[in-house]
C-alpha positions as CSV (number, residue, x, y, z in Angstrom):
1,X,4.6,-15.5,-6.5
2,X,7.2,-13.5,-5.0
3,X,8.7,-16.8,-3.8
4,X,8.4,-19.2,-7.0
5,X,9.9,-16.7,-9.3
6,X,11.7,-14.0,-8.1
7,X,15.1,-13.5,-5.5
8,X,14.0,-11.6,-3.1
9,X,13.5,-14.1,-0.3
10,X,17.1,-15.4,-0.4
11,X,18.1,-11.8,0.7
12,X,18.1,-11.7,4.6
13,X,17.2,-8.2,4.3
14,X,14.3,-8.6,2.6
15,X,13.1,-11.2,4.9
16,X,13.8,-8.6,8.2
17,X,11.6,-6.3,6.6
18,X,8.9,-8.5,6.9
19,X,9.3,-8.7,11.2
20,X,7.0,-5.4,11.8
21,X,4.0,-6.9,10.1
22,X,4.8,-10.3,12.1
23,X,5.0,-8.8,15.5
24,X,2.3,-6.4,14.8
25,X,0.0,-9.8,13.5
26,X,1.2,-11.7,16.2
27,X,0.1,-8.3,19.4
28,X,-2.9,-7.2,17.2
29,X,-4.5,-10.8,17.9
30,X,-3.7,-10.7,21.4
31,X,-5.2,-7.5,22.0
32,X,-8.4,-9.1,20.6
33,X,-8.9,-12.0,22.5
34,X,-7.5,-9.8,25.8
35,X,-10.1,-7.7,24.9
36,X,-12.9,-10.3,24.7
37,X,-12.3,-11.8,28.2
38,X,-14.5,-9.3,30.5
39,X,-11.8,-9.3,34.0
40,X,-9.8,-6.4,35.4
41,X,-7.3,-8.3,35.8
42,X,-6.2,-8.3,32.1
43,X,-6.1,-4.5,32.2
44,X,-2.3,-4.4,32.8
45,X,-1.3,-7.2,30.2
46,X,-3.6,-5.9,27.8
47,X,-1.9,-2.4,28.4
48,X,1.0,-3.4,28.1
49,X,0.8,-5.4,24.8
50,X,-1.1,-2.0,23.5
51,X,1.8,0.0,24.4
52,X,4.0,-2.5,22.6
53,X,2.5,-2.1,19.4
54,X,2.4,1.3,19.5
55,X,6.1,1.4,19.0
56,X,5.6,-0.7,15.8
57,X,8.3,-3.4,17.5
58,X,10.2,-5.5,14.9
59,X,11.1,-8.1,18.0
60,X,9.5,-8.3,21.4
61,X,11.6,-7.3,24.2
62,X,12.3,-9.6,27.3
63,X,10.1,-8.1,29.5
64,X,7.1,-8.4,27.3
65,X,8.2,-12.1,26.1
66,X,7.7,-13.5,29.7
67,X,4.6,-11.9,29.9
68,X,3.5,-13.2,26.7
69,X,4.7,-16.5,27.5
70,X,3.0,-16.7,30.7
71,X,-0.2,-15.5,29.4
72,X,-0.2,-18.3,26.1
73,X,0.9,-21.5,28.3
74,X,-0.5,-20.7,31.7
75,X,-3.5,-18.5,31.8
76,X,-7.1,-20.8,31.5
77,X,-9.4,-17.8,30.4
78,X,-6.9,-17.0,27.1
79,X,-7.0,-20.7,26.4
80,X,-10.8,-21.0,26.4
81,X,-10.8,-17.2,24.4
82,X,-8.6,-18.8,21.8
83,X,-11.3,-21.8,21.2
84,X,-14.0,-19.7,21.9
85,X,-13.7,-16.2,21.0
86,X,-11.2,-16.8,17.8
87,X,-13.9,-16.2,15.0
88,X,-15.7,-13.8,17.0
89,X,-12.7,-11.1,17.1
90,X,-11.7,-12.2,13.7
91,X,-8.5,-13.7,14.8
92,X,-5.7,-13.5,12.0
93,X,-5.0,-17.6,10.7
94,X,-1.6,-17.1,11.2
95,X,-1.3,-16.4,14.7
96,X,-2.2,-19.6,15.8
97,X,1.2,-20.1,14.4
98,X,3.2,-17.1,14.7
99,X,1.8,-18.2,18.7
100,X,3.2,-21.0,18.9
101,X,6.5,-20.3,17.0
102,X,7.0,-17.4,19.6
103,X,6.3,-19.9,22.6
104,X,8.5,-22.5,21.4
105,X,11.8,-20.6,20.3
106,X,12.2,-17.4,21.6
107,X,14.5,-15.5,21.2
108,X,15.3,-17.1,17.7
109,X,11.9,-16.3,16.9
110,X,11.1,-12.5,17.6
111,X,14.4,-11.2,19.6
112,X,16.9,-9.2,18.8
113,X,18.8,-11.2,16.1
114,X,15.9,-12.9,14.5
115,X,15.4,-13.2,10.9
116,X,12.1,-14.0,9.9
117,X,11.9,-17.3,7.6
118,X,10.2,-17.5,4.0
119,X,7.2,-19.2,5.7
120,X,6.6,-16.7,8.4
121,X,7.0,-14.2,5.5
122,X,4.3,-15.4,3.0
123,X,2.0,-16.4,6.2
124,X,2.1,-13.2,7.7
125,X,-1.1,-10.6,7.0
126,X,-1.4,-6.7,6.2
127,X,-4.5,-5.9,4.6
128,X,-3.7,-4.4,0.8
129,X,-4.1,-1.0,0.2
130,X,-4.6,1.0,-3.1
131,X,-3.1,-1.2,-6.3
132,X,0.0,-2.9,-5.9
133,X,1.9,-4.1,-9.1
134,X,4.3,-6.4,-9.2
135,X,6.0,-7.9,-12.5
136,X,7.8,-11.2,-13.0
137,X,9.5,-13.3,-15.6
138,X,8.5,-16.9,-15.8
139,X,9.8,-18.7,-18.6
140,X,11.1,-15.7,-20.5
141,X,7.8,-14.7,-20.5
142,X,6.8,-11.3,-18.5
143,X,3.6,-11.1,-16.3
144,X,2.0,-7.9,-15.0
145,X,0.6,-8.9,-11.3
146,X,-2.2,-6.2,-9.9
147,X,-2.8,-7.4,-6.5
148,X,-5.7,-5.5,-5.2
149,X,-7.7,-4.8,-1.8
150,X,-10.6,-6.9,-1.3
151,X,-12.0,-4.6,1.8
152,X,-15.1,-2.6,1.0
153,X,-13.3,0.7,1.2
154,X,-10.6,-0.6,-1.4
155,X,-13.1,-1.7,-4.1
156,X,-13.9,1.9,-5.8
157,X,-10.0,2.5,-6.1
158,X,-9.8,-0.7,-8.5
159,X,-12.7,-1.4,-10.9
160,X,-11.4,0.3,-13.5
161,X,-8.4,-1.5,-13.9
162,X,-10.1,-4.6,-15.0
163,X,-10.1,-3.4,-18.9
164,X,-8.1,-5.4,-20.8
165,X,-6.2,-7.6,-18.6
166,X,-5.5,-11.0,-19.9
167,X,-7.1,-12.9,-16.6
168,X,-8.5,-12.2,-13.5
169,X,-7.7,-14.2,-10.1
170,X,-10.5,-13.9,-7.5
171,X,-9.4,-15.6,-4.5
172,X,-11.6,-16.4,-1.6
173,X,-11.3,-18.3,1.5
174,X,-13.1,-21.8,1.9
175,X,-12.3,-21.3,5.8
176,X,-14.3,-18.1,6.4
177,X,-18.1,-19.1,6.0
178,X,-18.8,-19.3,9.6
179,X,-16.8,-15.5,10.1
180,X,-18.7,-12.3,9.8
181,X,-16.6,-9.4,8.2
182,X,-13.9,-6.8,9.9
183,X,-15.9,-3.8,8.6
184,X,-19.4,-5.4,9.5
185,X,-19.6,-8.6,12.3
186,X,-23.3,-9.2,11.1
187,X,-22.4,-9.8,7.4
188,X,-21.3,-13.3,6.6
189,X,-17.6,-13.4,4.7
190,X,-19.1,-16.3,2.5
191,X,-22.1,-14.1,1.5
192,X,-19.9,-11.0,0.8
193,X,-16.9,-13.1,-1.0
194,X,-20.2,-14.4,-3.2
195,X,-21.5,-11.1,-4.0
196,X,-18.5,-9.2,-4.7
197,X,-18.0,-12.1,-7.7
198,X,-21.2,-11.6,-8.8
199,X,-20.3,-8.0,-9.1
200,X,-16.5,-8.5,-10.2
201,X,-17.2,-11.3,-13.2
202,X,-20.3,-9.2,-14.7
203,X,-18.5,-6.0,-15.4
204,X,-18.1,-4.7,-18.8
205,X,-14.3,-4.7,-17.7
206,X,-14.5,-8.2,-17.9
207,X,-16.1,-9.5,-20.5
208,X,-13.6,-10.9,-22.9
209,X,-10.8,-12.0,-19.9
210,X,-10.5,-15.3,-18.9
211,X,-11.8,-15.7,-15.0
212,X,-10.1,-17.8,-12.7
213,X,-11.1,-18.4,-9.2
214,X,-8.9,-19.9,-6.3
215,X,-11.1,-21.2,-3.8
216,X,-7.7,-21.0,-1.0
217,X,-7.0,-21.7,2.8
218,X,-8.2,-25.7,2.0
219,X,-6.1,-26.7,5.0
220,X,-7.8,-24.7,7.3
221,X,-11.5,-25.4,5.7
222,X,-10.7,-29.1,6.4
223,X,-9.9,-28.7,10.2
224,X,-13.0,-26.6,10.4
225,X,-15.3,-29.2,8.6
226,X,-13.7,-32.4,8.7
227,X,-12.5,-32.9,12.0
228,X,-13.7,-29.4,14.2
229,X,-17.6,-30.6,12.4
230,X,-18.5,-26.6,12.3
231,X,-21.5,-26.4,9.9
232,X,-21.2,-24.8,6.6
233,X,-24.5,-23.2,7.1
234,X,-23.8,-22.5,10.7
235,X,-24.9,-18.2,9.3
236,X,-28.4,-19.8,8.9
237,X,-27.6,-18.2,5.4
238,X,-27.0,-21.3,3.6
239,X,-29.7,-24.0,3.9
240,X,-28.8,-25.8,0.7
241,X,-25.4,-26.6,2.1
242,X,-24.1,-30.0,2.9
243,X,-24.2,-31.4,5.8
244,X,-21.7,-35.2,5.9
245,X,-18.7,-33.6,7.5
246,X,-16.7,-37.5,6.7
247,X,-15.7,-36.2,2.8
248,X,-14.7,-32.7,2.1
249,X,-15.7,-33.8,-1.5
250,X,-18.7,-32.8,-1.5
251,X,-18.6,-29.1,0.1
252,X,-15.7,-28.2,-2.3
253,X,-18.4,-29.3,-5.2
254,X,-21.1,-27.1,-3.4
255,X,-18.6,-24.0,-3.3
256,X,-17.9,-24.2,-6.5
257,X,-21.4,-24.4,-8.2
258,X,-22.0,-21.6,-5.8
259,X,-20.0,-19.0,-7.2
260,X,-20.6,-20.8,-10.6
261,X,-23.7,-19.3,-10.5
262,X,-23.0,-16.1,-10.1
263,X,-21.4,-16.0,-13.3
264,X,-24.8,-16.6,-15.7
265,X,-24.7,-13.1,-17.2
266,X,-21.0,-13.4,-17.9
267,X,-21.2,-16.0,-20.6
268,X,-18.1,-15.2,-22.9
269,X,-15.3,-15.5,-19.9
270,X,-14.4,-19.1,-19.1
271,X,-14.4,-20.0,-15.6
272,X,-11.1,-21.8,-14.0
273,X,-11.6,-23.0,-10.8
274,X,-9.5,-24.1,-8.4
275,X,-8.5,-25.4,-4.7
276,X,-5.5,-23.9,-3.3
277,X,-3.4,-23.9,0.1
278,X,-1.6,-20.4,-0.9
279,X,1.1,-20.7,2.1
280,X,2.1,-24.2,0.4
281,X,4.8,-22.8,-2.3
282,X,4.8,-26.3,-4.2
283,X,1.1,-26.8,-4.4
284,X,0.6,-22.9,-5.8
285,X,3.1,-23.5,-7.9
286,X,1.5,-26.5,-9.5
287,X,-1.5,-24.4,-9.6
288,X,-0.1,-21.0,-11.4
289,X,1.7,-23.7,-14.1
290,X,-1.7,-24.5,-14.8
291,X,-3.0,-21.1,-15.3
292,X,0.2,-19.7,-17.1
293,X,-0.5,-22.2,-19.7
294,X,-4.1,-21.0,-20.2
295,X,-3.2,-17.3,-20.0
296,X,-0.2,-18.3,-22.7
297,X,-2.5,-19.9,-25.1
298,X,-5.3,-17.2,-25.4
299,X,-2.5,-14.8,-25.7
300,X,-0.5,-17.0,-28.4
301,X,-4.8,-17.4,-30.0
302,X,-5.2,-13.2,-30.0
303,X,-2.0,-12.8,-31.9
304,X,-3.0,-15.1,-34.5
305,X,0.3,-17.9,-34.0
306,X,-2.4,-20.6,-32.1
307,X,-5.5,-21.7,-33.6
């Protein structure tokens, strides 16, 4: 949102700021899939990259780039842990990339002089904590965002600001439903993401706003599904799920009759649902037109001008 409708990105600045969470996304899934290959002989690498992230690094010095390098391109066991052990250690979706982009163009990715792009910026991951509010102007028309922390520990801080907001954006990740969670590996992300709606769109908070939901991260749901075949109900928690891995039609329809349901006792709130990529600008864009209008007109229908 940042991105569509605000400056901020074309300031270089602004952009450098973001290298810290890059690096630390790009070590921080390292150190897990170093961690899940049982050998000694990662001890010193594996130190090493620890001690790097220590020093909260906004590049990655020579020394530790050749290692790094070495260990992506070279090393058999990492390449098997990366296929292997990625959704067991809850490996971020963007280090595939950051991974590759260090391999490939070090030092203008991640030395001394780099800049990170707009890309690597929205891509990059740091789990939101507290309430974060960020306002914008689209159209001459100002919007109060409330970004908040889906992680179990974050949901008392934020309840309570539900009342009397205009809509509510529950995003969840297509991609996930074969992941357990970071706070508990034996609770299916699917299964949480589901409850937590339940919970969210029945509140009394929410009984009069308009609910949209982005089911996002369609890109990556389609290389699970479609071409890596991984089972939707893969949890054993899902038996009604389908099971032709040749249309992702189908499952999209399935996800969203899911969380559908969860709605019944919320039966005054709409319910806007849609697929999303949220790292492609142009396609979120497209997306938010769509839900500005809806927010404009039950806003224009309150104040008595839109009947």
């Amino acid at each position: 949102m940042i991105n569509l409708h605000g400056e901020r990105f074309n300031d270089e600045q602004f952009r450098r700021s973001f290298a810290q969470t890059i690096i630390d996304n790009l070590l921080d899934g390292t150190i897990a899939l170093l961690g899940s290959i049982e050998d000694p002989k990662y001890d010193s690498i594996l130190k090493q990259v620890k001690d790097a992230q220590l020093s909260r690094p906004t590049m990655i010095t020579p020394d530790l780039a050749e290692a790094l390098k070495d260990l992506f391109t070279n090393d058999e066991s990492f390449r098997e842990a990366r296929v292997e052990q990625k959704n067991a250690v809850n490996l971020q979706d963007c280090w595939e990339v950051f991974a590759e982009e260090f391999v490939t163009s070090y030092p203008a990715w991640a030395g001394q002089d780099w800049i990170p792009s707009t890309e690597d910026c929205i891509r990059s991951r740091t789990r939101t904590s507290g309430v974060v509010q960020e306002n914008v102007t689209v159209d001459r028309i100002p919007y109060c965002i409330i970004d908040v922390g889906g992680q179990r520990a974050e949901r008392r801080k934020w309840m309570h600001m539900f009342e009397n907001v205009t809509a509510a954006i529950f995003v969840t990740s297509l991609s996930e439903y074969d992941q357990g969670l970071f706070e508990d590996p034996n609770k299916n992300r699917l299964e949480e993401a589901l409850d937590l709606f339940q919970t969210c769109v029945q509140t009394q908070w929410l009984a009069k706003s308009i609910l949209i939901l982005f089911l996002n991260k369609k890109d990556l749901f389609d290389q699970k599904f479609l071409i890596e075949k991984i089972p939707i109900n893969i949890s054993g928690k899902f038996p009604d799920a389908p099971t032709d891995h040749s249309s992702a039609a189908g499952a999209l329809e399935w996800f969203t009759c899911k969380f559908e349901s969860k709605k019944t006792q919320n039966k005054r709130s709409p319910l806007y649902v849609h697929v999303t990529t949220a790292t492609d600008s142009k396609h979120v864009k497209k997306v938010f037109d769509t839900c500005k209008r809806v927010i404009a007109d039950r806003a224009l229908t309150e104040a008595g001008i839109l009947f």
